[in-house]
C-alpha positions as CSV (number, residue, x, y, z in Angstrom):
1,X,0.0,0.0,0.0
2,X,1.1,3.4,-0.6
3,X,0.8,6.3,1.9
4,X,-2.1,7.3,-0.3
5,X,-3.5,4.3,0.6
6,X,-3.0,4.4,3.9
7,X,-4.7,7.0,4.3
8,X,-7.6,7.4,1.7
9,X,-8.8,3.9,3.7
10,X,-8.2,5.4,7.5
11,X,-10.3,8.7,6.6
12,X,-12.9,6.7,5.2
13,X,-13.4,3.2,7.3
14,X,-11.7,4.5,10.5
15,X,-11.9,8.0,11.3
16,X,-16.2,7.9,11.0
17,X,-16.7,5.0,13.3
18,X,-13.9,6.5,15.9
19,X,-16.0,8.4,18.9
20,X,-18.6,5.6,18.7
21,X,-16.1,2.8,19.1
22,X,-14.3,5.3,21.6
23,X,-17.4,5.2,23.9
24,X,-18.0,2.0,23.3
25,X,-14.7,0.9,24.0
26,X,-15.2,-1.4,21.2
27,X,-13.1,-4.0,19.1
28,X,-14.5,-4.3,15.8
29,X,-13.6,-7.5,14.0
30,X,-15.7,-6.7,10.7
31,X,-13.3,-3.3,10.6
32,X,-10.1,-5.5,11.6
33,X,-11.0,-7.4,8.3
34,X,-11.5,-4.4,6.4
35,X,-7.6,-3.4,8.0
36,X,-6.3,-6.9,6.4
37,X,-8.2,-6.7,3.4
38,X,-6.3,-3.3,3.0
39,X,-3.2,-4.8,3.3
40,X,-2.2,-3.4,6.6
41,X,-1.3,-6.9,8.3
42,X,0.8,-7.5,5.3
43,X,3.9,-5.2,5.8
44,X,7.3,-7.4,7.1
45,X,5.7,-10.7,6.1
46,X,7.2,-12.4,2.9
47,X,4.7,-12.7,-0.2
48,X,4.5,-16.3,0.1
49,X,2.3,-16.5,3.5
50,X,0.2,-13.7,2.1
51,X,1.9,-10.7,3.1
52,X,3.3,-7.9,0.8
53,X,7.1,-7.8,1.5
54,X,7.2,-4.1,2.2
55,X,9.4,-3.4,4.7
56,X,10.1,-0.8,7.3
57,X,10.6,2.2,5.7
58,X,7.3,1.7,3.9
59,X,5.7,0.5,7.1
60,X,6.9,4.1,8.8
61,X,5.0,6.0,6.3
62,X,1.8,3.7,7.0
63,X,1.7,4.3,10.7
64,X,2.1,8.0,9.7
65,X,-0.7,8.1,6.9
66,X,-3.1,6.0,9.3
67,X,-3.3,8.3,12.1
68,X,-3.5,11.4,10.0
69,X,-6.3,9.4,8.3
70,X,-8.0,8.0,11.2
71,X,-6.7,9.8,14.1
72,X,-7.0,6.4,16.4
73,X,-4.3,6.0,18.4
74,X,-5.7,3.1,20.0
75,X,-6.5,0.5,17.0
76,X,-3.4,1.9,15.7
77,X,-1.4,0.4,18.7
78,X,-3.5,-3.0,18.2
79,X,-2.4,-3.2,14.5
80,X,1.2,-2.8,15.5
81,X,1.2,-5.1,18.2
82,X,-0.5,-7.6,15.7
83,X,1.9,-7.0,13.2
84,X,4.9,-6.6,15.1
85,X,5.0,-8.5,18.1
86,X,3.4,-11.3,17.0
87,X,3.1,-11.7,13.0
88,X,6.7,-10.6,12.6
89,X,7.9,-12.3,15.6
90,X,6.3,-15.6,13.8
91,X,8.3,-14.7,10.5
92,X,11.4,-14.3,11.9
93,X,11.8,-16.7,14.7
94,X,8.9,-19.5,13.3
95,X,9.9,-23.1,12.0
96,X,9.0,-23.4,8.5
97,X,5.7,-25.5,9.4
98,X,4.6,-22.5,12.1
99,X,5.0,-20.0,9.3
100,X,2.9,-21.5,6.8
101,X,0.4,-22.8,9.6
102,X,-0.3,-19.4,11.3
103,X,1.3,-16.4,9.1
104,X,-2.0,-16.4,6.3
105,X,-5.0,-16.0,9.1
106,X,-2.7,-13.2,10.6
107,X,-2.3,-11.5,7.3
108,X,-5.7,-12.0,6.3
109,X,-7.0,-10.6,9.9
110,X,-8.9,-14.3,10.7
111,X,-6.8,-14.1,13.7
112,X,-5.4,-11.5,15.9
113,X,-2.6,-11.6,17.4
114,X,-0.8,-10.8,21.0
115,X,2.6,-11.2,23.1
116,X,2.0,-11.7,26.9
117,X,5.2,-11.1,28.8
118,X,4.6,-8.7,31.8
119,X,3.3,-9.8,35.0
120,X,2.1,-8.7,38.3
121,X,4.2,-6.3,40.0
122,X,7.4,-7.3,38.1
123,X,5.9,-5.9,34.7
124,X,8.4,-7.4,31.9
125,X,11.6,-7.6,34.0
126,X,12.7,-11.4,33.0
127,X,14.8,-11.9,35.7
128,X,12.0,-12.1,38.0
129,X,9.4,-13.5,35.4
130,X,7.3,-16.3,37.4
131,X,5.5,-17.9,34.5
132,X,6.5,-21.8,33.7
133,X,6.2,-24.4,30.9
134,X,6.8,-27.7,32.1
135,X,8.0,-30.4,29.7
136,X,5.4,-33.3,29.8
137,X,5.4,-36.3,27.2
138,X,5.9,-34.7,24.0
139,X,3.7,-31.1,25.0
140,X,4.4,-28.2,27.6
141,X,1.9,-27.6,30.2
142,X,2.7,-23.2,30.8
143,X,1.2,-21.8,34.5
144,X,1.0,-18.2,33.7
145,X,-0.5,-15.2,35.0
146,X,0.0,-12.0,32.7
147,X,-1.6,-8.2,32.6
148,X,-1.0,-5.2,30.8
149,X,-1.4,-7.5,27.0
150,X,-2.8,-5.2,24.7
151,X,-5.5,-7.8,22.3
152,X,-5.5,-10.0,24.8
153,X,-9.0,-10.4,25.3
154,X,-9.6,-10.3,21.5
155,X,-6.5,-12.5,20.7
156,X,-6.7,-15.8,19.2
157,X,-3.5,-17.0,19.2
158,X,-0.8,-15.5,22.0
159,X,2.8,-16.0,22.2
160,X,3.6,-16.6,25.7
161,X,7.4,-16.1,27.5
162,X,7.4,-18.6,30.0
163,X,10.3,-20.0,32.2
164,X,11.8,-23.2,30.9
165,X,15.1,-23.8,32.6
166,X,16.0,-23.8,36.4
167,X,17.8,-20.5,36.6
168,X,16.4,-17.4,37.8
169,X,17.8,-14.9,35.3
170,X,17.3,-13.7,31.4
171,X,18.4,-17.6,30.2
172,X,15.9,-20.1,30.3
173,X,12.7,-18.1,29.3
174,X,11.1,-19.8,26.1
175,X,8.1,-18.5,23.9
176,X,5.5,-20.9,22.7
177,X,2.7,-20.4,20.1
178,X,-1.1,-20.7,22.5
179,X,-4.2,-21.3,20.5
180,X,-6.9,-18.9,23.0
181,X,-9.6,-21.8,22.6
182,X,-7.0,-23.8,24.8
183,X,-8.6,-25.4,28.0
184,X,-7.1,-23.4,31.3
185,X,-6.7,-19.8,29.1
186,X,-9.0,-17.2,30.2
187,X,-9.3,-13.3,30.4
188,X,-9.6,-12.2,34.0
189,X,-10.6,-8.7,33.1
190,X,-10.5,-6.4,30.6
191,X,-7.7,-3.5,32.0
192,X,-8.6,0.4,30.9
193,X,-6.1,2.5,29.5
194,X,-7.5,5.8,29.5
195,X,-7.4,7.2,26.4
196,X,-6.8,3.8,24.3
197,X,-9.9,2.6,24.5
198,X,-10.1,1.6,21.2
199,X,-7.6,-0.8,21.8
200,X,-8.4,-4.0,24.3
201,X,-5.9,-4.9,26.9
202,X,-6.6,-7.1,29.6
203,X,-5.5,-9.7,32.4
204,X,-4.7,-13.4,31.4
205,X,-4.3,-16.4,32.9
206,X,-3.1,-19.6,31.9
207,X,-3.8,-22.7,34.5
208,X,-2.2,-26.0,33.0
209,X,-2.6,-24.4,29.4
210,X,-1.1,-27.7,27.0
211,X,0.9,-26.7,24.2
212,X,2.6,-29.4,21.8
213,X,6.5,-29.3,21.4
214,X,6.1,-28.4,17.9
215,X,4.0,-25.1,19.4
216,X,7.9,-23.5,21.2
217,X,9.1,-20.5,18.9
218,X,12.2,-20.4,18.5
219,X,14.9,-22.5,20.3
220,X,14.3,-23.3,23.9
221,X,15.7,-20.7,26.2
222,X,15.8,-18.0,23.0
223,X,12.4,-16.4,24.7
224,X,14.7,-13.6,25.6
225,X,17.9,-13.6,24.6
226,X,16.5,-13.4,21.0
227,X,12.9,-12.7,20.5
228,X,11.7,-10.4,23.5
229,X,15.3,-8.3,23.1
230,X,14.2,-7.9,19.1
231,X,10.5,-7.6,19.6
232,X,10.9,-4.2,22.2
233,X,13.5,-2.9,20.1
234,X,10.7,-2.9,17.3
235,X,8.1,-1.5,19.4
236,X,9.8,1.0,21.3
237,X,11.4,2.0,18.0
238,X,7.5,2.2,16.1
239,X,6.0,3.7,19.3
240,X,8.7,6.9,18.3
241,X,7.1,6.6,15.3
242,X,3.3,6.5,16.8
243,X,3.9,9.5,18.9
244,X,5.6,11.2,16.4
245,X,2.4,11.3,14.0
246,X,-0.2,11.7,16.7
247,X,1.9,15.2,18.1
248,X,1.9,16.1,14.5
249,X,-1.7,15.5,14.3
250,X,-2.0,17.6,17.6
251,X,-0.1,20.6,15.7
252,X,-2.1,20.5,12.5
253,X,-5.2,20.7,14.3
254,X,-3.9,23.6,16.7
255,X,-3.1,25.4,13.6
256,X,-6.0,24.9,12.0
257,X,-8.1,27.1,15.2
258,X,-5.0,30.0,15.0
């Protein structure tokens, strides 16, 4: 998509529906399809899962064209996180077999995506994450309780960091692949964020949640030495980019009452 695109689609499908879904505090799933049928899930993901190949620098100019379209900082975080810390995550880190299972209902918006790594009063600090994944005949059982996930209580498939290894520190945290249907996964409550209500986060908790071993992302242990490191330096990195446009959009409209 160009930046044309971008944002010929967010002044007409996202910016009109905005203070209703505001109030609401609703999570549309017919206007997350009209997102993916846009190509918006498709930026970073290779052509042959479904996505369009375009990479950063085009994605940058997306994220910029979208909020000046749609002015929705909130769905614009949820698209981001879906695309980013999840879809990308999947691309880069993903066997082969988890690409081609998962990356085409990401793309195509069937599914929405999430990362749950912070917990209760440690936040994302891995030395003191809590979460386990228990090896158990060929599967993992993960115990897990997690807040602060932004499309959690929307998400259908969540990439979990859970603890893997004996050792207290940054090794031995692995990420697995969690289908939400999963017996033991449930959303405690939906968390408010103030002005983001546009975009769901919420409380999660996994009790005895059953993952097979083809489900781990990634290497065992690689949950943060690889994939959390390179997932927050993406999102702190597009969350520049997020402010960036919305203090821009701030200006225009300042100017515009001068």
């Amino acid at each position: 998509m160009t930046p044309q695109e971008v944002y010929a689609f967010a002044r007409q499908e996202i910016f009109p529906t905005l203070a209703d879904r505001y109030e609401s505090r609703q999570f549309s799933r017919g206007l997350w399809k009209k997102m993916a049928g846009a190509g918006l899930f498709g930026f970073l993901i290779p052509n042959r899962y479904g996505g369009s190949g375009q990479g950063a620098e085009a994605l940058v100019e997306a994220i910029e064209a979208f909020l000046l379209g749609g002015q929705d900082l909130g769905l614009c975080l949820s698209w981001l996180d879906h695309l980013l810390i999840h879809s990308h995550v999947i691309a880069r880190f993903g066997s082969e077999q988890q690409r081609e299972k998962y990356l085409p209902g990401l793309v195509t918006g069937e599914r929405v995506g999430a990362l749950a790594a912070s917990e209760p009063e440690t936040g994302a600090n891995p030395v003191k994450m809590k979460a386990r994944a228990e090896r158990q005949d060929g599967t993992y059982r993960i115990n897990a309780h997690k807040l602060f996930i932004t499309n959690g209580p929307v998400a259908d498939l969540i990439i979990v960091l859970a603890r893997t290894g004996p050792a207290p520190g940054k090794e031995g945290i692995s990420a697995f692949l969690l289908d939400t249907a999963s017996p033991g996964f449930r959303v405690v409550k939906e968390m408010d964020f103030g002005f983001l209500h546009t975009s769901p986060h919420g409380e999660l908790l996994f009790e005895g949640c059953v993952v097979p071993a083809e489900n781990l992302l990634g290497d065992l242990g690689d949950g943060h030495v690889r994939i959390s490191r390179a997932v927050f330096g993406w999102e702190r990195f597009m969350g520049m980019v997020i402010l960036t446009a919305h203090f821009r959009l701030i200006l225009d409209g300042m100017l515009r009452l001068m």
